[in-house]
BAMIKE-153725 format. One line per 5 residues: number of its first residue (from 1); their letters; for each residue x, y, z of C-alpha. Coordinates in pm, whole numbers. Example, Ala and Ser with C-alpha at 12.3 -4.5 7.8 and 13.67 -1.06 7.14 Angstrom:
REM BAMIKE-153725
1 = as = 1230 -450 780 | 1367 -106 714 $
***
This chain:
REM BAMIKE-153725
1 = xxxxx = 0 0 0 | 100 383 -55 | 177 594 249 | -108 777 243 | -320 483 223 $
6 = xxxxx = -142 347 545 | -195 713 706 | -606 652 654 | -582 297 799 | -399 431 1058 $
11 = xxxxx = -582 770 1194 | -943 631 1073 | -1000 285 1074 | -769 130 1346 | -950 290 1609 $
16 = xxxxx = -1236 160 1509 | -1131 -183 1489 | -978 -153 1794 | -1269 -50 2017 | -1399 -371 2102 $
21 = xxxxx = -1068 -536 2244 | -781 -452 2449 | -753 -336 2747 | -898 9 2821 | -538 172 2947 $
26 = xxxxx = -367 -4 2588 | -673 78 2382 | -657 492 2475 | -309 482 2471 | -383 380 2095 $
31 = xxxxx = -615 637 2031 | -423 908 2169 | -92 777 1885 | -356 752 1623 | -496 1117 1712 $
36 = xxxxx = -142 1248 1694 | -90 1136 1356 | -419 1282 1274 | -389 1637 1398 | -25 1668 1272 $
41 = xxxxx = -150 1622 916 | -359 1915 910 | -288 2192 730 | -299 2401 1005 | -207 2345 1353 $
46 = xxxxx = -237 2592 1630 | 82 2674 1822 | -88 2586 2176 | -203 2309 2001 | 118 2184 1945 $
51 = xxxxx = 260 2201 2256 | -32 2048 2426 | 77 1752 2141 | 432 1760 2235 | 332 1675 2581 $
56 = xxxxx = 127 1369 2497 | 332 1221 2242 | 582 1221 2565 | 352 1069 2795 | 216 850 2465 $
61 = xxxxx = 562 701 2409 | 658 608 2786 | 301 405 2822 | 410 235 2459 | 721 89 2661 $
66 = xxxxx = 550 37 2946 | 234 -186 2791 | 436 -363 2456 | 767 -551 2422 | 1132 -414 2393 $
71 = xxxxx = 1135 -552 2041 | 869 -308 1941 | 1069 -66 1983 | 1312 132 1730 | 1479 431 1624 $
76 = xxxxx = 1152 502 1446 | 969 512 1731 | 1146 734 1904 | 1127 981 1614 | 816 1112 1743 $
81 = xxxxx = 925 1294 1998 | 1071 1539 1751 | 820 1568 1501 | 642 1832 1657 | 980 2075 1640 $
86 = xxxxx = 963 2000 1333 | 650 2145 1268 | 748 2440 1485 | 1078 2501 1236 | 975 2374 915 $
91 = xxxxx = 560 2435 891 | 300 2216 836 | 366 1871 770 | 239 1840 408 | 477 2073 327 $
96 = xxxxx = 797 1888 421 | 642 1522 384 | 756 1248 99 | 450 1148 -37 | 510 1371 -328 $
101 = xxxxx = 844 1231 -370 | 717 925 -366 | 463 1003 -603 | 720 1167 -849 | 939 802 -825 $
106 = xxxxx = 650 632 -960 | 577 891 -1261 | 1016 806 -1309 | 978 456 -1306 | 698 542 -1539 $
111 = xxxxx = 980 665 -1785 | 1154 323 -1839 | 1110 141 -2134 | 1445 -57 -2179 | 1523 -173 -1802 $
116 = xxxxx = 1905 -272 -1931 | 1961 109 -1966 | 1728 233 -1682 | 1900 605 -1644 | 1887 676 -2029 $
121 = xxxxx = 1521 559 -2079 | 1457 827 -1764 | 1653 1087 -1885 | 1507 1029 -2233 | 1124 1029 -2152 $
126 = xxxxx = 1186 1333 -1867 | 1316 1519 -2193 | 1040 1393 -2405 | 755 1557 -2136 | 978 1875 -2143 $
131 = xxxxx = 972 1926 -2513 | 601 1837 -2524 | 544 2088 -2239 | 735 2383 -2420 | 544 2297 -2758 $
136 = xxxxx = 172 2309 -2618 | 193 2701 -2479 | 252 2807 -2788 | -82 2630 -2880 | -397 2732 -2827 $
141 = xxxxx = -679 2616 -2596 | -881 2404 -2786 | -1158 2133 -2702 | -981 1749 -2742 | -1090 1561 -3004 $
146 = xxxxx = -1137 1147 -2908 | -954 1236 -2536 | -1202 1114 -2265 | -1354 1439 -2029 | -1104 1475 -1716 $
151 = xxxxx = -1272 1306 -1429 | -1220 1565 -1201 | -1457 1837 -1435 | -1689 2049 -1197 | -1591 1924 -893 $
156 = xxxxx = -1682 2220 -724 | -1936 2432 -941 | -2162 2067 -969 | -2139 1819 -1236 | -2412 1537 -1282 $
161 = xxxxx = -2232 1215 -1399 | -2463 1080 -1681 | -2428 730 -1590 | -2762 664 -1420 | -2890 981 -1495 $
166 = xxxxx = -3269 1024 -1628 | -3574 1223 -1644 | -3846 1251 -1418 | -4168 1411 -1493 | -4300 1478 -1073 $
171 = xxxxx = -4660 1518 -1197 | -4674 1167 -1344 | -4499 1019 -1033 | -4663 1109 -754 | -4373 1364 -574 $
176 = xxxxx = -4533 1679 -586 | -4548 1724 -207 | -4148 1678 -256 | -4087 1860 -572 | -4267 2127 -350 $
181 = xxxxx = -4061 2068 -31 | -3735 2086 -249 | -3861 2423 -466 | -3910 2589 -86 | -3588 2491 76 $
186 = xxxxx = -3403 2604 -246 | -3574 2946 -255 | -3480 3006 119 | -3140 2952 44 | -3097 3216 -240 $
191 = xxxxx = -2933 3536 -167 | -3157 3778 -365 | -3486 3597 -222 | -3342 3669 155 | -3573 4028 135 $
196 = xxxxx = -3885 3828 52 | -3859 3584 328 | -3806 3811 575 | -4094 4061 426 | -4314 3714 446 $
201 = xxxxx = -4245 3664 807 | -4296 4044 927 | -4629 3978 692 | -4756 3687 900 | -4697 3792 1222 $
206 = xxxxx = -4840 4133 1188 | -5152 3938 1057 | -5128 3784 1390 | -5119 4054 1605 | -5356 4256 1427 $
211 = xxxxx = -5592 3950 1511 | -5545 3986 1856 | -5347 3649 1834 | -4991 3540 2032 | -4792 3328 1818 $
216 = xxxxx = -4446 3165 1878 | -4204 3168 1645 | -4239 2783 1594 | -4595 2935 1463 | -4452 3208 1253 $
221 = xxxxx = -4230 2931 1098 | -4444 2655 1055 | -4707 2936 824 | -4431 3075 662 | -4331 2729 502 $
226 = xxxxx = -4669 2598 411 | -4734 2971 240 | -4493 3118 111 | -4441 3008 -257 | -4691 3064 -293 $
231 = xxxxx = -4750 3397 -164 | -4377 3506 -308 | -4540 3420 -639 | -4850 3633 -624 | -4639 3918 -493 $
236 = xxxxx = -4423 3925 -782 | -4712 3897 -1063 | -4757 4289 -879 | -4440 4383 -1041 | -4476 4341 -1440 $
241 = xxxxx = -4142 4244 -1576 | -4073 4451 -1891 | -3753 4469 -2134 | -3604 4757 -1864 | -3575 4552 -1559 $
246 = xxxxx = -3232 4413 -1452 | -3137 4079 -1451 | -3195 4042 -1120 | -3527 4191 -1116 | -3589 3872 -1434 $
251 = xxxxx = -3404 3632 -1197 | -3624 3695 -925 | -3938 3675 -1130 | -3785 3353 -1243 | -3747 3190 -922 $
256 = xxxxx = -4128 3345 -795 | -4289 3076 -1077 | -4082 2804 -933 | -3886 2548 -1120 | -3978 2319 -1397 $
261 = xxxxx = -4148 2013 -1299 | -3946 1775 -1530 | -3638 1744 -1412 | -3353 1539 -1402 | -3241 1274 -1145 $
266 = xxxxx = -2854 1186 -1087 | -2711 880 -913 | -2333 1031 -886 | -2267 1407 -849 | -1940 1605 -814 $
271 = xxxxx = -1983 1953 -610 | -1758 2097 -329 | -1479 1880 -426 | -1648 1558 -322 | -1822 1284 -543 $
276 = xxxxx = -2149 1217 -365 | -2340 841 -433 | -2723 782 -385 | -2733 504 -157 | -2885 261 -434 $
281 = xxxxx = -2533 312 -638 | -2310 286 -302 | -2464 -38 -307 | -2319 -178 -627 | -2004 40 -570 $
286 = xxxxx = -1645 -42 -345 | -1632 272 -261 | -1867 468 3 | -2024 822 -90 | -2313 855 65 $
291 = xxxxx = -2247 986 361 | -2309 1331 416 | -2317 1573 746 | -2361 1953 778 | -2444 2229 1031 $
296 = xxxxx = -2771 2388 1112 | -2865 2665 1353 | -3162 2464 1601 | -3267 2801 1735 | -2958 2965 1886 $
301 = xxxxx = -2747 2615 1895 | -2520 2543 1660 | -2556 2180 1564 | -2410 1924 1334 | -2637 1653 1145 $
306 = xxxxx = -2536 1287 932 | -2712 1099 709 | -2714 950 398 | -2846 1060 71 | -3147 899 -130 $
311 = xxxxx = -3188 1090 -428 | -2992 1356 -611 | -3228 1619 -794 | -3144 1903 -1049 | -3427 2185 -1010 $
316 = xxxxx = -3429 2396 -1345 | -3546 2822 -1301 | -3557 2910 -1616 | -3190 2771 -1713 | -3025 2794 -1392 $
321 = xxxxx = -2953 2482 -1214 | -3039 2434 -819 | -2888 2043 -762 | -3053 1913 -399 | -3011 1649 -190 $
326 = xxxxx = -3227 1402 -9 | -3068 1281 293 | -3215 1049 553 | -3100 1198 854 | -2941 955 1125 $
331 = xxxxx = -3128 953 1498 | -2990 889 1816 | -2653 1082 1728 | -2407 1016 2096 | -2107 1155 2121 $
336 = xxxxx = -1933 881 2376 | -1585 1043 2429 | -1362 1308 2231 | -1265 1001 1946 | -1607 847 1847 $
341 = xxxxx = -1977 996 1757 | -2230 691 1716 | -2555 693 1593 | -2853 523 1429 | -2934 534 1059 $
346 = xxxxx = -3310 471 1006 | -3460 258 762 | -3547 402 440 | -3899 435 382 | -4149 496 25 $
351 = xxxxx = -4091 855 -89 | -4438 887 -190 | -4595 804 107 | -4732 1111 289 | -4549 1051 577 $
356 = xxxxx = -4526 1362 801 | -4174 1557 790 | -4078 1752 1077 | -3859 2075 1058 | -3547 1927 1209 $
361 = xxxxx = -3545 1647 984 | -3629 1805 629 | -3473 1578 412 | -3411 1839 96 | -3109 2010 147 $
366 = xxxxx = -2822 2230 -96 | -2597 2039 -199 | -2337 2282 -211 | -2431 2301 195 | -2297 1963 298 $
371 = xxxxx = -1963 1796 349 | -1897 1455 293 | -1838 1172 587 | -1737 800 602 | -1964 565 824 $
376 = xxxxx = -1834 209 978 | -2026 -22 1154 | -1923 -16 1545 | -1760 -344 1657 | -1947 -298 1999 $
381 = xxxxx = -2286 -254 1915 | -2365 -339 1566 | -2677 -176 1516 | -2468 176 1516 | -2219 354 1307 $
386 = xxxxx = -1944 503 1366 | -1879 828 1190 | -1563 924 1060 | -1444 1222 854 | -1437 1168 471 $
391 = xxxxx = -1221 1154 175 | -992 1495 126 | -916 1645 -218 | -712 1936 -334 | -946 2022 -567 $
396 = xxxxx = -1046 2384 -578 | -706 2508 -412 | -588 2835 -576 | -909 2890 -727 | -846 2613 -981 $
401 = xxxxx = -1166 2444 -1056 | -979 2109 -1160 | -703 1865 -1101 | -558 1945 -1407 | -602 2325 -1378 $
406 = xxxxx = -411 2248 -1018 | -91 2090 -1122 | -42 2304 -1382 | 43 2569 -1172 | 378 2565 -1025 $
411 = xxxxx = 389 2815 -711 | 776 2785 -625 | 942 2807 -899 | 1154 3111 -993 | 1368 3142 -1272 $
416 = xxxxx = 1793 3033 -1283 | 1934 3350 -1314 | 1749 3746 -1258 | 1837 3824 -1563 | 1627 4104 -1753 $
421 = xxxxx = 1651 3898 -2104 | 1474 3609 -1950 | 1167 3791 -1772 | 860 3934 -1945 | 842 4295 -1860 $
426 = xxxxx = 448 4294 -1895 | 467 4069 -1584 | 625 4405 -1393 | 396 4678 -1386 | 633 4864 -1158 $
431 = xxxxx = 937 4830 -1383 | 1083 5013 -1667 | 1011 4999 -2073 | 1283 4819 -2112 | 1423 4696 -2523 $
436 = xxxxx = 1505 4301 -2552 | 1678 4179 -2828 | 1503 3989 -3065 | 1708 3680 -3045 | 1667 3709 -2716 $
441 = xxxxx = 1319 3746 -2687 | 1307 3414 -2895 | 1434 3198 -2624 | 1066 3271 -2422 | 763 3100 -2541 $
446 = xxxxx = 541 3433 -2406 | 691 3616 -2727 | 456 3343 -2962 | 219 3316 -2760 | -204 3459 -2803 $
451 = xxxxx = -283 3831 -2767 | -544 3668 -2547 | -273 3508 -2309 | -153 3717 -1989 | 252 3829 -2013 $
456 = xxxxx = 277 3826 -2419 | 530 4027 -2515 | 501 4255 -2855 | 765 4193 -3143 | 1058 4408 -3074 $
461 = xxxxx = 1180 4692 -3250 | 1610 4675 -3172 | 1791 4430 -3291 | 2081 4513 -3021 | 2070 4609 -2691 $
466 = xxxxx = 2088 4988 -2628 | 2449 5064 -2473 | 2274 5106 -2115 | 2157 4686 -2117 | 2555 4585 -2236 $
471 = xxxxx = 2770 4441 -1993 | 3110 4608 -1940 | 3463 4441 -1878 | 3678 4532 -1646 | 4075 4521 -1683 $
476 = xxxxx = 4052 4181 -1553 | 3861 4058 -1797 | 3587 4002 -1523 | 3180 4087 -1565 | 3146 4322 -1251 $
481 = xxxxx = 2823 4211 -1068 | 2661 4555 -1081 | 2672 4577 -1478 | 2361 4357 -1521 | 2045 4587 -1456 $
486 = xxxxx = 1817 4369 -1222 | 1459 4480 -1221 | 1296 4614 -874 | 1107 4365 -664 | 754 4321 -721 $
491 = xxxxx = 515 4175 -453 | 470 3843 -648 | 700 3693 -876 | 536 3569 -1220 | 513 3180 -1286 $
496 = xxxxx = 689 3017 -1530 | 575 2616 -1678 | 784 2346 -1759 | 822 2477 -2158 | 940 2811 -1964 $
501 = xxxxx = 1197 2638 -1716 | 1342 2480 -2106 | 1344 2832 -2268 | 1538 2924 -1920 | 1794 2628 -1963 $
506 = xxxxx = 1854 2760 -2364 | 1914 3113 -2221 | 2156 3028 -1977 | 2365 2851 -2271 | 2374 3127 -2468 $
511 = xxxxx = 2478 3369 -2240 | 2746 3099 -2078 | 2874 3069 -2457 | 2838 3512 -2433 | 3083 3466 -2155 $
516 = xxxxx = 3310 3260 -2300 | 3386 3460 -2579 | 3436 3776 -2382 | 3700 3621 -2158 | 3855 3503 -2500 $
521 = xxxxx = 3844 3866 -2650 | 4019 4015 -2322 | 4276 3705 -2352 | 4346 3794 -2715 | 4394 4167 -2652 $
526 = xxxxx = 4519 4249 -2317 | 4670 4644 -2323 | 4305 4783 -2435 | 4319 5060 -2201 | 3938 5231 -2213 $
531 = xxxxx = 3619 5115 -2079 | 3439 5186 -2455 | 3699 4931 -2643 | 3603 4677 -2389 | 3224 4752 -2395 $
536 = xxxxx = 3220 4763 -2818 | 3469 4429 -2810 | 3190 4270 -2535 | 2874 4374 -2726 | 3002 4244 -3031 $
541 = xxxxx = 3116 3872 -2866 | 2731 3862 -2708 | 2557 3982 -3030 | 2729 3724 -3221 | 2678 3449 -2948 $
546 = xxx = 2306 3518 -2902 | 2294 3513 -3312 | 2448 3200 -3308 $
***
């Protein structure tokens, strides 16, 4: 198994398994090393946090030799202790961890094709991705032809997978009262339909008290949901919709006529990063995504909910899609100590029956409102779960939408040398017009690239460098370090791909070869006394190199 795989088995299932045997003192001595491994993997840790961990791991590893044999025990072990320094000097532990080094040493293993010459065939397939890299910037972004859709497409705006996926017509089978359910939890959950909610409330219990009637706001709430699409519909045939009104003026009439009632049903759905499963496909699946938990306000009290999901529904308002959930919520939910939260998940029941459907169990939900969770059955008492946080992704990091959109970028890298040639001076809005050479400009793929594209340089005008840019010689025959004009620091440096790290590399050779050629020019004509013979012999050595 992979590392990380071995880190899940470790901080999420083994204290599961675990719950039902041992003794007590071995079994939380256990939970407390498999909670240690779990908070130090965070992405951020809190610096009391850590030294409250620094003194249990101590306590942690002293128990360890107290309750299990000498031969347990080995330098590994001991490394603990010093982890959390680590942390303290280095950052979080993702950031200083091998798993990407590990994963790299499988994508260069992936490189050899004749295992009697295993460096070559590495060398030769890392230079084959290079040259493929610096070739595609300077193409456009087009729409594959014959390549399958990346698996990881609207992971976070919502994407319905179509396998499974169908049309349902709720007139013809019997689910108004939850087409109706799911059109009212939707519309109370829109920003620009917050005023009319509130208006409908103030509404309601004026009515009251103009009656002469005391209502609690249980009352208030339970009227406002059985009336108010449709008294947010009547309101808004008041206000006639012509071609002046704004979009959100049409948006809002939209929404007031509520959604279509064909719609369409999904059995797998990407949003927030997750990939969520009806239970009916977790069933014929190896994999578990179903599970779903958020938190809800219960009056003042902040609480957190599980359950599992039943269907997966796509309402349509004139072109915008609303996807919902329908979760049956667990009961019974106990939180037994600060490692486990058990609970009961009911049977599901028929969706058409008109069962009644109490506020703090509505089953329709946003599905951009919950997070997904992992449930195991609990060793001790089988008829509960255990619940267990879910799968992580990096997907939506950065603003990237994708995994693909995600690894393309390459936050720390920075270019060989700060050389002016080899930087885009679009990419500086504080720095200077500044003249490249053409041969020069060349070397960097953002000189071929789309008007469209960020950074793209225009076609230069000057052949040669302007006097000013031209590196003098001193007597020596040395290149002083203060003759190169660096540009002034910007608050973020630009990011450069792997074609762009290549155009680097070619850059560097030429101005290496530049280098060469001036010491040989100061070799072959040593009594030049003046500053301009040097300068003319110099500029004419680089022109000729960077030519060349």
């Amino acid at each position: 198994m992979k590392s990380h795989d071995c880190h899940v088995l470790m901080t999420q299932i083994l204290p599961v398994a675990i719950r039902g045997i041992m003794d007590a003192h071995v079994r939380e001595t256990l939970f407390g090393l498999c909670n240690f491994f779990d908070v130090i993997s965070r992405k951020s840790v809190g610096v009391r946090q850590l030294r409250r961990l620094q003194e249990e791991i101590v306590v942690i590893l002293c128990e360890l030799e107290m309750y299990f044999p000498p031969a347990f025990f080995d330098v590994m072990v001991h490394l603990l202790v010093h982890i959390v320094e680590d942390i303290i000097q280095l950052g979080p532990t993702f950031l200083h961890s091998m798993m990407p080094f590990e994963r790299m040493n499988g994508v260069i293993k992936g490189y050899v094709r004749n295992r009697a010459r295993p460096d070559g065939s590495i060398a030769n397939g890392f230079l084959t991705e290079e040259c493929i890299s610096f070739c595609t910037s300077y193409l456009e972004i087009e729409n594959p032809v014959g390549l399958p859709v990346n698996r990881h497409l609207g992971k976070l705006a919502g994407w319905g997978h179509r396998d499974g996926s169908r049309e349902m017509h709720v007139d013809f089978k019997g689910r108004i009262a939850d087409f109706e359910r799911a059109n009212l939890v939707a519309l109370q959950h829109i920003d620009v339909v917050d005023p009319w909610v509130v208006e409908h409330k103030t509404f309601i219990a004026k009515t009251y008290s103009d009656q002469g009637q005391q209502r609690t706001d249980g009352d208030i709430i339970k009227e406002h949901n059985s009336t108010f699409t449709r008294w947010f519909k009547d309101k808004m045939l008041t206000y006639p919709i012509d071609e002046d009104s704004s979009a959100e003026e049409k948006l809002i009439f939209a929404l007031s006529q509520g959604a279509e009632h064909n719609l369409m049903t999904f059995q797998a759905y990407d949003i927030n990063g997750y990939t969520f499963y009806t239970e009916e496909k977790d069933m014929k699946s190896d994999y578990q995504n179903s599970g779903v938990t958020m938190e809800s306000y219960t009056g003042d009290v902040k609480q957190r909910y599980y359950g599992k999901i039943e269907e997966i529904w796509e309402l349509s308002y004139a072109g915008e899609n609303v996807p919902m959930f329908r979760v049956r919520w667990a009961k019974n939910v106990i939180k037994e100590d600060r490692h486990f939260t058990t609970m009961v998940i009911p049977e599901a029941k028929s969706k058409t029956a008109g069962a009644k459907v109490t506020a703090k169990y509505e089953p329709w939900v946003l599905a951009s409102q919950v997070d997904q969770c992992f449930f195991i059955t609990d060793p001790q008492k089988p008829s509960r779960v255990v619940v267990r946080r879910g799968k992580r992704s990096i997907i939506g990091m950065d603003g990237a939408a994708n995994e693909l959109d995600f690894d393309q970028k390459i936050p720390f890298s920075s270019p060989s040398r700060p050389d002016p040639l080899l930087l885009p001076r679009d990419c500086h809005p504080s720095s200077p017009p500044a003249t490249v050479p053409r041969s020069a400009s060349r070397c960097h793929p953002s000189s071929r690239r789309p008007p469209s594209l960020p950074c793209a340089t225009p076609p230069p005008t000057d052949r040669h460098p302007s006097p000013e840019q031209r590196p003098l010689l001193d007597p020596g025959g040395q290149i002083p370090s203060t003759s190169i004009p660096l540009l002034p620091p910007v608050a973020s440096p630009p990011r450069f791909t792997a074609g762009d790290r290549l155009s680097h590399l070619v850059c560097d050779l030429v101005l290496d070869l530049a280098a060469e050629e001036q010491h040989l020019v100061c070799d072959l004509v040593p009594d030049l006394a003046t500053e301009e013979q040097h300068a003319t012999l110099a500029g004419e050595a680089r022109r000729a190199a960077l030519d060349r």
